[in-house]
C-alpha positions in Angstrom: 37.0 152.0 210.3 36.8 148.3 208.7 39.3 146.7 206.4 37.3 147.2 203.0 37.0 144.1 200.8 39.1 144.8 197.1 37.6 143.9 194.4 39.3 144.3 190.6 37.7 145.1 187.5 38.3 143.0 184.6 39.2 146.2 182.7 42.0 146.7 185.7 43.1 143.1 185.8 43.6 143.1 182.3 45.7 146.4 182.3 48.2 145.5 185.1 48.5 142.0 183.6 49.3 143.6 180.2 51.9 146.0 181.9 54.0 143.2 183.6 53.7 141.0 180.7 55.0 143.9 179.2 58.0 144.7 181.5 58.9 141.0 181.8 59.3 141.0 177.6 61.3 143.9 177.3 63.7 143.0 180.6 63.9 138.9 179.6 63.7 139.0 183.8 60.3 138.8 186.1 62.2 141.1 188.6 60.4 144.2 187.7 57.5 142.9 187.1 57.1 141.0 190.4 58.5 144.1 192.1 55.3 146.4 190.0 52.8 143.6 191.4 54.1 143.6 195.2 53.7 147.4 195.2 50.1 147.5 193.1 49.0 144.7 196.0 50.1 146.7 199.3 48.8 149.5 197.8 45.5 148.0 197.2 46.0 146.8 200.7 46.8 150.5 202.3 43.6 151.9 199.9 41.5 149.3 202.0 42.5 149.8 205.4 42.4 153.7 204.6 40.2 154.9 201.2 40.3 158.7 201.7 44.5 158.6 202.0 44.3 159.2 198.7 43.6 162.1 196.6 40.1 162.6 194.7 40.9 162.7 191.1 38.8 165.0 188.0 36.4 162.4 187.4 33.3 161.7 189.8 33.1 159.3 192.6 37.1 157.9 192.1 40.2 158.5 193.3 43.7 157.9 192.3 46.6 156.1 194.4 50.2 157.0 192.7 53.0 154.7 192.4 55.8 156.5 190.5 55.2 155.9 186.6 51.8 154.0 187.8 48.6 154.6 189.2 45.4 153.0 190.3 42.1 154.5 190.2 39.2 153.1 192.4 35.9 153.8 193.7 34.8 153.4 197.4 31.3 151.6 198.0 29.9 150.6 201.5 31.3 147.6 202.3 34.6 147.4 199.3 37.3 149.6 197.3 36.8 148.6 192.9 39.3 149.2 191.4 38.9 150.8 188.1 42.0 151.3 186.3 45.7 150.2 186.3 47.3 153.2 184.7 50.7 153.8 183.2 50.9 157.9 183.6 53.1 157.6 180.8 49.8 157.2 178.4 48.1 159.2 176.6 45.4 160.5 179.5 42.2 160.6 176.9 42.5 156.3 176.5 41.9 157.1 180.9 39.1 159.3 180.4 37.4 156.5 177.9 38.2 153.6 180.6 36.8 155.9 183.4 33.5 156.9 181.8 32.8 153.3 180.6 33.1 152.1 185.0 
């Protein structure tokens, strides 16, 4: 099977950029933060090369990819992996469903 192209929604940009600005504020360090990123991009990576590793989640057509406190959520098309949703499972799970029903 072919590497898959990986494309991010704005909706998922904008939530993982949020979270490390977040970490970076509350640790006054970019450690974290670069160390959240690194794992968010192999695993984006890994979800390419394989799209079914991961397990099919309750809402149609998408599947979730768990990183500790973290998630992403994507959709596999022909030719790419979208990426819907940066998640922090920490969240309330209904702002999720909201996000997931609008992609």
């Amino acid at each position: 099977m072919a590497k898959k192209k990986i494309i991010w929604t704005e909706t998922a940009a904008r939530q993982r950029r949020s979270i490390l600005e977040y970490w970076l504020h509350r640790n006054r360090s970019n450690a974290y933060s670069l160390k959240l990123l690194k794992l968010s991009n192999d695993k984006a990576v890994q979800i390419a090369a394989n799209p079914l590793l991961y397990k099919a989640a309750d809402f149609p057509n998408t599947r979730t990819a768990s990183m500790s406190h973290f998630s992403l959520y994507y959709k596999i098309t022909d030719d790419s992996i979208i990426i819907t949703a940066f998640w922090d499972n920490r969240q309330d799970p209904k702002k999720l469903l909201e996000i997931l029903r609008s992609k």
